[in-house]
N, C-alpha and C positions, 0 to 999 in steps of 0.2 A: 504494500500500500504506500504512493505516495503521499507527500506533504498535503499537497493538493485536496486528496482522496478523505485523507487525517481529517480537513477542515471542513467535509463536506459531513463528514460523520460527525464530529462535534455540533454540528449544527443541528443535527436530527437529535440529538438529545438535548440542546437547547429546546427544539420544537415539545422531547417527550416534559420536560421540565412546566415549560408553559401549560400541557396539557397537567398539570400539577397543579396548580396555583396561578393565579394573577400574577402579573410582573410586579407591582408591588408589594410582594408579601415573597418574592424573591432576593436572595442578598446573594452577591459573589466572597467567599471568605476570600479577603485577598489580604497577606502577609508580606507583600512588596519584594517578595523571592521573583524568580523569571518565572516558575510555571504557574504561578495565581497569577500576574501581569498579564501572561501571555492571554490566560484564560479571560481573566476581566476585558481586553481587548476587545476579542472575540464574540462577548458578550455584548459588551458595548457596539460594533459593529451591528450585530445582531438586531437589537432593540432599534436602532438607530432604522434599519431598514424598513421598518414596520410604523414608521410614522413618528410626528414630534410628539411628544408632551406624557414622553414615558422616563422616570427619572431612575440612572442608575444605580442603585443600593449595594453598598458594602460595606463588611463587618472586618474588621481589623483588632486581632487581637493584641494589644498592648501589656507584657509581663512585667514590664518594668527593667526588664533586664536584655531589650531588645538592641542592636549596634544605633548610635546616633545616626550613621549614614544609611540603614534604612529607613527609619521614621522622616529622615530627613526628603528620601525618596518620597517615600510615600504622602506626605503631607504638598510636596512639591505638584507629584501626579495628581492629586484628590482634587484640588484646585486645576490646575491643566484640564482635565478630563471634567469639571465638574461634576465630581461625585455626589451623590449623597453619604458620606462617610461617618456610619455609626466604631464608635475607638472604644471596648468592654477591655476590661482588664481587672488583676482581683484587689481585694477590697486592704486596707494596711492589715488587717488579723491574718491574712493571709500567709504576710511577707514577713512574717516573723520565725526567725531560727531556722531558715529554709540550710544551713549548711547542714545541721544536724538529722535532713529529712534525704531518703532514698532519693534517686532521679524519677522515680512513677511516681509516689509523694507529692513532688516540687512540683511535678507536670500537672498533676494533680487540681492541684492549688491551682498555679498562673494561668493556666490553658483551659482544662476539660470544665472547671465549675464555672469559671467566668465565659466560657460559650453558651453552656447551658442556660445560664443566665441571661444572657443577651436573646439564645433565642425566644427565651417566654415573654421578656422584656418587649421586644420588638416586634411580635408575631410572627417569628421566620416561619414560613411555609416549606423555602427549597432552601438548602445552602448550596451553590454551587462552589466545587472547589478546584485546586490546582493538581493533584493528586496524580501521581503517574503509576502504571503498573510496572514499569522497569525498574523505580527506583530503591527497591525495598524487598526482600523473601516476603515480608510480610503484604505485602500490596500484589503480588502476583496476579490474585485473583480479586482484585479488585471489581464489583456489578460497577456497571454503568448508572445504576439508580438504585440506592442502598433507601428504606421504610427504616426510622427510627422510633419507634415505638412507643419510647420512654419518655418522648417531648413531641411524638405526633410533628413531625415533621422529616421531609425527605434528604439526603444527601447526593448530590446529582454530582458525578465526575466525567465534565464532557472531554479532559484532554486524557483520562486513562489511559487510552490506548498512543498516546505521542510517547515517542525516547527525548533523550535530552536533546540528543543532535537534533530533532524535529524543534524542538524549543530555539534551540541557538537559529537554526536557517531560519524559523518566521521571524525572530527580532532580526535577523540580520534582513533578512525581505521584506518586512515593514520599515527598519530603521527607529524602531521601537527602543522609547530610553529604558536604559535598566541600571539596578543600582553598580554604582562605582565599586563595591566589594568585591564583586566578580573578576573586575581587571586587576584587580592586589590579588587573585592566586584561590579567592575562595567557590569551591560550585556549589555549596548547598548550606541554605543562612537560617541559625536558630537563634536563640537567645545566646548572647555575649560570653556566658561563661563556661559553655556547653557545646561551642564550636572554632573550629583552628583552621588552617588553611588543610584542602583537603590533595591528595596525593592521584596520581592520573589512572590509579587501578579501579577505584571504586569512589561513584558519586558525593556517599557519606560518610568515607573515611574520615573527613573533619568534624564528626559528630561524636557527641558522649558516649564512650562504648556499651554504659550501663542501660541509659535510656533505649538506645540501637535496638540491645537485646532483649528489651521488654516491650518493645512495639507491639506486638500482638495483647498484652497485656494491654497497656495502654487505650491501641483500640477498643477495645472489649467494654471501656470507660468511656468513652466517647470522641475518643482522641482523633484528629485527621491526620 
């Protein structure tokens, strides 16, 4: 499947999304990484095709402990792009004694309750996300349209099926900004204390090895 082919199929599961919910009651999780970018893009294209006076929502989660140069990004693009951009993030009780706490713990805390929260908060319907199946043993099998249950609401992965190369060729064939991080050496951007520059074997070699090996775990919480 080409690049091409990728983005005709992302589309059809934008189309399954809409049959989900209103566009309004849709957010793009976007985390200012390349493949929530790439995706918010696409979405925005998307909407953008179908006529004016449809405004684009996205949920950004804020841990407190995220690099300044993506917030910097992303606060840049939010404006650029005229987002609607809802910023969840956890509460000070959270952020307390977090060294003393495992990496699913911590994750725990910054990420999975303050999502959860934002979606009851805000009505999410669909969260679309940036989610690839290459990048992870544990995302292999990633659906294209994951029912959550537990907050009645859907989790929609239209770029699943892209590789990273697929990522890099559309930003480099759109000309699409992306965060400065990437050109200092790093491919895949978490919270600050939990990620290093990563090595050209594997995607998230730059990543916590404890958190890594508890993905599935994670998931299972509500983690993306």
């Amino acid at each position: 499947m080409n690049l091409q082919e990728k983005i005709s199929l992302t589309r059809k599961i934008f189309e399954q999304a809409l049959g989900l919910s209103p566009a309004g009651n849709i957010f793009a999780a976007w985390t200012g990484g390349k493949d929530s970018t790439v995706m918010l893009h696409q979405w925005m294209i998307f909407l953008q095709e179908r006529g004016p006076g449809v405004q684009v929502r996205a949920l950004n989660l804020d841990t407190g402990y995220k690099f300044p140069e993506v917030l910097e990004f992303r606060d840049e693009m939010a404006w650029e792009w005229g987002l609607e951009l809802t910023v969840a993030g956890p509460d000070s009780s959270a952020m307390q004694d977090l060294q003393e706490l495992s990496k699913v713990e911590c994750c725990r805390r910054l990420k999975v309750s303050p999502l959860q929260e934002a979606v009851r908060e805000h009505g999410v319907r669909v969260l679309l996300t940036g989610i690839r199946r290459d990048e992870h043993p544990s995302r292999e099998n990633t659906p294209d349209v994951q029912e959550k249950n537990d907050l009645d609401y859907y989790q929609v992965n239209p770029i699943a099926h892209w590789t990273e190369m697929d990522i890099w060729s559309y930003i480099m064939l759109k000309g699409l900004p992306y965060c400065s991080l990437y050109d200092a050496g790093y491919r895949s951007l978490g919270c600050k204390p939990c990620t290093v520059k990563g090595t050209h074997m594997n995607e998230r070699s730059g990543r916590d090895r404890e958190k890594e090996e508890n993905l599935d775990m994670l998931r299972s919480m509500g983690y993306f």
